[in-house]
C-alpha positions in Angstrom: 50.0 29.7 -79.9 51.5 28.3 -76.8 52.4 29.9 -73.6 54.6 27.2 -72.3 58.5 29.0 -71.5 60.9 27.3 -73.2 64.0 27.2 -70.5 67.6 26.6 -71.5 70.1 25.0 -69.7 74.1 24.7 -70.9 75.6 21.2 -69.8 78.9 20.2 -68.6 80.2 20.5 -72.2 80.8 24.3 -72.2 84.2 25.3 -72.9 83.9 29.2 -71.7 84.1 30.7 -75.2 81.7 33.5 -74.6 79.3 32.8 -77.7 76.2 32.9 -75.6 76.8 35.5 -73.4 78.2 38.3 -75.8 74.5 37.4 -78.0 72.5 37.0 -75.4 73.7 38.1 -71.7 69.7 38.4 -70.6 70.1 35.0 -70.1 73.2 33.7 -70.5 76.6 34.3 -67.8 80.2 32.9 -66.9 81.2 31.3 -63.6 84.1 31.6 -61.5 85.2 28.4 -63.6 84.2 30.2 -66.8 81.4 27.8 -67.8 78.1 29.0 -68.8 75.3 29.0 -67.1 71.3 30.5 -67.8 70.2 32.8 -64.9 68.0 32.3 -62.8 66.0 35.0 -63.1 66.3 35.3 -67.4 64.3 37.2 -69.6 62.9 34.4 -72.5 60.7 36.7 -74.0 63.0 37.2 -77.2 63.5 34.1 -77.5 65.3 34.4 -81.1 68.3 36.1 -79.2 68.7 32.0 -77.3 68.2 30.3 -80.5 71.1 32.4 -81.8 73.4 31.3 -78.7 72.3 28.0 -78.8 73.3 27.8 -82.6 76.6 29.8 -82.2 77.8 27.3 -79.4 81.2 25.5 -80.9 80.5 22.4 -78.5 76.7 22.1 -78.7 76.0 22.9 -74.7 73.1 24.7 -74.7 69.8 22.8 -75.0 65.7 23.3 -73.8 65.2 22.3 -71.1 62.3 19.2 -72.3 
């Protein structure tokens, strides 16, 4: 099993629709442009909760950092 953090990042392709934040706010925010961003500071240890925003997103912005 690996301890290696798995850190997601949302690129410029966000569209504001909330998806991510309303499954998985721990990690995932709006800016005062209303794009989505990962916190700084997130909690990844439930890491099914990001696969879950990364599959919900219409546009396909949310990604692993590799």
């Amino acid at each position: 099993m690996s301890d290696e953090v798995k850190v997601p990042y949302v690129n410029e392709n966000c569209i504001g629709c909330w998806a991510c934040v309303a499954i998985c706010s721990d990690v995932f925010d709006l800016d005062d442009e209303w794009k989505a961003f990962a916190k700084t500071w997130m909690d990844t240890s439930n890491s099914s909760w990001i696969d879950d925003a990364i599959w919900a997103c219409p546009v396909n912005a949310i990604h692993y950092k590799d």
